[in-house]
C-alpha positions as CSV (number, residue, x, y, z in Angstrom):
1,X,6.6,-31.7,-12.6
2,X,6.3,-29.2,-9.3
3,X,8.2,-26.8,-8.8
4,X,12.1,-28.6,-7.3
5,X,14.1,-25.5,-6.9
6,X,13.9,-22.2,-5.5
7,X,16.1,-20.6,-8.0
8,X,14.0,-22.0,-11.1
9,X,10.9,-19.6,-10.6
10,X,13.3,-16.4,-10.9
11,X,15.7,-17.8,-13.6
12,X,12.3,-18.5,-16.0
13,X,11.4,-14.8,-15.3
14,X,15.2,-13.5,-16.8
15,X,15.0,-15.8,-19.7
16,X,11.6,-16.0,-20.8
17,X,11.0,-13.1,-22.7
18,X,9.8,-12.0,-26.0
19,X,13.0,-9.8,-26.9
20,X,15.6,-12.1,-25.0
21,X,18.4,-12.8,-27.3
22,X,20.8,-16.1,-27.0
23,X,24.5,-15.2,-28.7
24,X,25.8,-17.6,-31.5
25,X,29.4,-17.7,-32.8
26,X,27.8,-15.7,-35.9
27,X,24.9,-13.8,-34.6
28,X,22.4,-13.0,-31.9
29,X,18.7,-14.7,-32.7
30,X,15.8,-14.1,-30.4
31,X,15.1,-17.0,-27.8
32,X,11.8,-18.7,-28.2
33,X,8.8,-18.1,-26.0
34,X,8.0,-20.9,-24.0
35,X,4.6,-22.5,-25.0
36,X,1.7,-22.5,-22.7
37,X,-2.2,-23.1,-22.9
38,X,-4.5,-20.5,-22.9
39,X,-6.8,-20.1,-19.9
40,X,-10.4,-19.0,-19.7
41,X,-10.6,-16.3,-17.5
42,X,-13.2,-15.5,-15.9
43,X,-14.5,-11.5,-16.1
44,X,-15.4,-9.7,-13.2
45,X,-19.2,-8.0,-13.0
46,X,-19.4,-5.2,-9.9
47,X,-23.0,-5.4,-8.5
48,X,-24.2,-2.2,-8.6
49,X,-24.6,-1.8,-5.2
50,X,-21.0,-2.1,-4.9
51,X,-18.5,0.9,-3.3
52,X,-17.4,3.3,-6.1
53,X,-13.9,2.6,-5.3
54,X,-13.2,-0.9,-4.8
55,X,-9.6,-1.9,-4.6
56,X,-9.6,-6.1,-4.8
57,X,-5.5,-7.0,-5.4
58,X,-2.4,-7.9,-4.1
59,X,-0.3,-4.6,-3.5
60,X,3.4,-4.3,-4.4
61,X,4.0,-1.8,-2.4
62,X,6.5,0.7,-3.4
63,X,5.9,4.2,-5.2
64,X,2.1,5.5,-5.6
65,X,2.2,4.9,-9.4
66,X,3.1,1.5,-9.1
67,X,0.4,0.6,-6.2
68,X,-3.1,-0.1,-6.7
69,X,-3.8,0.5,-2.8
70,X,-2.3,3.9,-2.8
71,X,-3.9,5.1,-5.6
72,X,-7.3,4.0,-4.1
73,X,-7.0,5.4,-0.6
74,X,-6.0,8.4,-2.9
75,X,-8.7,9.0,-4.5
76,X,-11.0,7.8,-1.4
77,X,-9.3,10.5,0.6
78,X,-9.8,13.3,-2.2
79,X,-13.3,12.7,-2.7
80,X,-14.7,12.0,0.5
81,X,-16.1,8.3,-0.5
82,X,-15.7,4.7,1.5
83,X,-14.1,2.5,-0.2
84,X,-14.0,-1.1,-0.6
85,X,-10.5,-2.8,0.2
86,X,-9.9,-6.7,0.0
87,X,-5.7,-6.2,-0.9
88,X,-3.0,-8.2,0.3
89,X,0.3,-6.7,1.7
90,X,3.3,-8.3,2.4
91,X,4.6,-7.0,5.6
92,X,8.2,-7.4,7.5
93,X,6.6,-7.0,10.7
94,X,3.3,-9.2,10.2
95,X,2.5,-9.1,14.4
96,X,-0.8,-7.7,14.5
97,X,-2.4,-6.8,18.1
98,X,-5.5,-9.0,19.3
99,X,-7.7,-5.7,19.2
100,X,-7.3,-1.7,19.0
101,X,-5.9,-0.6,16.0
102,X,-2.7,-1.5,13.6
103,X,-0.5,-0.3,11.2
104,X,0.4,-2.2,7.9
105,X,3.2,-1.1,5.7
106,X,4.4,-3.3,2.8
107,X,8.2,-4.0,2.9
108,X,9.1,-2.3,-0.1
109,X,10.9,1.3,0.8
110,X,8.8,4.6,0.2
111,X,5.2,2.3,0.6
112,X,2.3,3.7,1.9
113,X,1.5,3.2,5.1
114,X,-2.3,1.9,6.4
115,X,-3.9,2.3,9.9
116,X,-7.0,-0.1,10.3
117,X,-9.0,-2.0,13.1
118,X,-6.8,-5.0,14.1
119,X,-10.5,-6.9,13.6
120,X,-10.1,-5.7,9.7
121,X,-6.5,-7.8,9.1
122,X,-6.9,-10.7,8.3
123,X,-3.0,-13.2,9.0
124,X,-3.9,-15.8,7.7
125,X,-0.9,-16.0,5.1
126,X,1.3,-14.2,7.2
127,X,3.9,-12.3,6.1
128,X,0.8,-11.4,3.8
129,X,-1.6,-9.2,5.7
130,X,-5.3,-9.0,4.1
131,X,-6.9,-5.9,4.6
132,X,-10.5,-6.2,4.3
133,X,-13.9,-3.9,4.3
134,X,-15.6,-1.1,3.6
135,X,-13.7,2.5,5.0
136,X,-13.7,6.0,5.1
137,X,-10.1,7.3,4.7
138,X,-8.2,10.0,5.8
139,X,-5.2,11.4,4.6
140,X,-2.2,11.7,7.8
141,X,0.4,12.1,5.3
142,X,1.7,12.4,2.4
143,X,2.2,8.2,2.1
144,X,-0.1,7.2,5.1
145,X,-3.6,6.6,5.9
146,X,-5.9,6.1,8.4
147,X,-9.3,3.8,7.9
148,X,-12.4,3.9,9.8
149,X,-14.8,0.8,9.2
150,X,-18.2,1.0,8.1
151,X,-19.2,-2.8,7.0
152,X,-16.5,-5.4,7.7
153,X,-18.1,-7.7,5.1
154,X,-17.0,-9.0,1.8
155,X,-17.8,-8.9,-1.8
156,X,-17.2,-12.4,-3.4
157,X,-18.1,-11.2,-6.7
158,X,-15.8,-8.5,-6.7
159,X,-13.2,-11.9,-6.5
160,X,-10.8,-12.4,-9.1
161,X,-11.7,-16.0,-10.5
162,X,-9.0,-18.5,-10.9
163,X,-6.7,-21.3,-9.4
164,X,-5.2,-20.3,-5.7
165,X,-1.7,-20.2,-4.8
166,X,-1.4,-23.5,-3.8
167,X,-2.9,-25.2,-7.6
168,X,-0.4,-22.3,-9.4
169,X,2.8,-23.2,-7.8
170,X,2.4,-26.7,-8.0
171,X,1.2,-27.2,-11.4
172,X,3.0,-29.0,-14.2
173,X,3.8,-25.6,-16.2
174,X,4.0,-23.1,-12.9
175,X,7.1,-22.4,-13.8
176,X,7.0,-21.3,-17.9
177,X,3.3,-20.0,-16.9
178,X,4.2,-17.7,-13.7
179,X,7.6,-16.3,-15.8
180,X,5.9,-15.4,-19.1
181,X,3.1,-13.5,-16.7
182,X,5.7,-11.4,-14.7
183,X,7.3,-10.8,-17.9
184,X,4.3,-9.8,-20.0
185,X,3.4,-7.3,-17.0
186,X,7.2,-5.6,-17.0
187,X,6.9,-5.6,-20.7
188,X,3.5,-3.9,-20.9
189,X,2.2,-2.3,-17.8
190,X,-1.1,-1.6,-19.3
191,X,-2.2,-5.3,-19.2
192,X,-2.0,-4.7,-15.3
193,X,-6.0,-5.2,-14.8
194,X,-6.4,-8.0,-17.5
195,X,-3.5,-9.9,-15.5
196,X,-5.0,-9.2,-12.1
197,X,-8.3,-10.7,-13.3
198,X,-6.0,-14.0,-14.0
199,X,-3.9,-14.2,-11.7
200,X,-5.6,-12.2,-8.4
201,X,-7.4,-16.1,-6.9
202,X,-4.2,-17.1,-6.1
203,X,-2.4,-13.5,-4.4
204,X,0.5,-14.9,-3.4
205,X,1.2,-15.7,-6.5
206,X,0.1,-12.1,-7.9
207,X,1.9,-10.1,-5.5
208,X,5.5,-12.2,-7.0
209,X,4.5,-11.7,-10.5
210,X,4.2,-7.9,-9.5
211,X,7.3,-7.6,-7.7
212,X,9.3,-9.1,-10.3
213,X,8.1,-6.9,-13.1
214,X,8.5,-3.7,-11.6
215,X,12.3,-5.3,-10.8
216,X,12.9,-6.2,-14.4
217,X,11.9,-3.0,-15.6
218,X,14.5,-1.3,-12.9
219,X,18.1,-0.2,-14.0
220,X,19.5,-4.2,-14.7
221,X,16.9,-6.2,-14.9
222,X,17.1,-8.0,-12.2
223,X,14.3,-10.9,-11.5
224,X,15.2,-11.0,-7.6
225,X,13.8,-14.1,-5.4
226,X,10.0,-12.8,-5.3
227,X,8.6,-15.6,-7.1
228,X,10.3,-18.1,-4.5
229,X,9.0,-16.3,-2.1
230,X,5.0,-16.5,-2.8
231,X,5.3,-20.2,-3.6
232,X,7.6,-21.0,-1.2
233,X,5.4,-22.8,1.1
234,X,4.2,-25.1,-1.8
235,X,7.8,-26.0,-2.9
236,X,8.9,-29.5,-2.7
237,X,5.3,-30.7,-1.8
């Protein structure tokens, strides 16, 4: 069964939890964790040749703490080192010129703000910018950056392994199996790099599973419509 609605995605993320409770006429009892298979995940080995830092995710955007991006041209900036970016951002304003430089800021308020070569973004999956390369970084701010390029080149090992956006969102379980993800992550933020490893081949996908932890784990717990929105172009396939 794929994915038929776009409210299902961000209803799953509300109800499947571990500590969910369903009210009875007599008492409260914890609501079942849906049941998926486990997946073999695929550990990631950095050549040793590779950049020190080497920042290879989906960025939520948002506060510093919370974004792998930030905290990477953070500690690029402090200690004078390049830097190897291959991060997705999901922009508002996704226009990027044909050449000269441009500025990418994720859509999330108080986000850190990146200016790169135009040659260095990648649109394919506009609104999701890819910034890719290897930089030196410069602190402008106190939330933005400026990159200069030394390699424009990739690092396919440094490549989360895994199913892409497309084979996630359409697959029989996508629903129980993206949910249980986003709420693992909002339960326990420390499986952040075990989750990435899962989940960053398909960074659509990543970036909505992000997005919707940090929002259950806000005053309310609300899931919000992330989740639709990374799969959205798959839905109803």
């Amino acid at each position: 069964m794929r994915i038929r609605s776009l409210a299902l995605l961000t209803t799953a993320a509300v109800l499947a939890t571990t500590t969910a409770c369903v009210p009875t006429s007599e008492e409260t009892r914890p609501q079942e964790r849906p049941s998926v298979s486990e997946e073999e995940v695929t550990p990631i080995e950095t050549p040793d040749d590779a950049p020190e830092i080497s920042v290879v995710d989906s960025s939520p955007g948002g506060a510093k703490d919370v974004d792998p991006l930030w905290q990477g041209l953070a500690e690029a900036a402090e200690k004078k080192s390049e830097a190897y970016l291959k991060v997705y951002v999901h922009t508002g304003n996704p226009d990027v010129p044909d050449s000269g430089e441009a500025t990418v800021t994720a859509d999330t308020p108080d986000s850190v703000s990146v200016t790169v070569d135009a040659a260095d973004i990648d649109t394919e999956k506009s609104p999701f910018l890819l910034i890719h390369g290897t930089f030196t970084v410069e602190e402008i701010g106190d939330s933005a950056y400026t990159l200069t390029t030394k390699d424009s080149d990739d690092v396919p090992e440094l490549d989360p392994k895994g199913p892409d956006d497309e084979a996630r969102c359409t697959a029989d379980d996508a629903q129980e199996r993206i949910s249980l993800a986003a709420d693992d992550l909002a339960d326990d933020p420390d499986k952040r790099e075990d989750l990435r490893q899962q989940w960053g081949g398909s960074p659509q996908v990543w970036w909505g599973i992000q997005k919707t932890a940090v929002s259950l784990n806000k005053e309310g717990g609300v899931a919000g419509d992330f989740l639709t929105e990374a799969c959205g172009e798959y839905l109803d396939q």
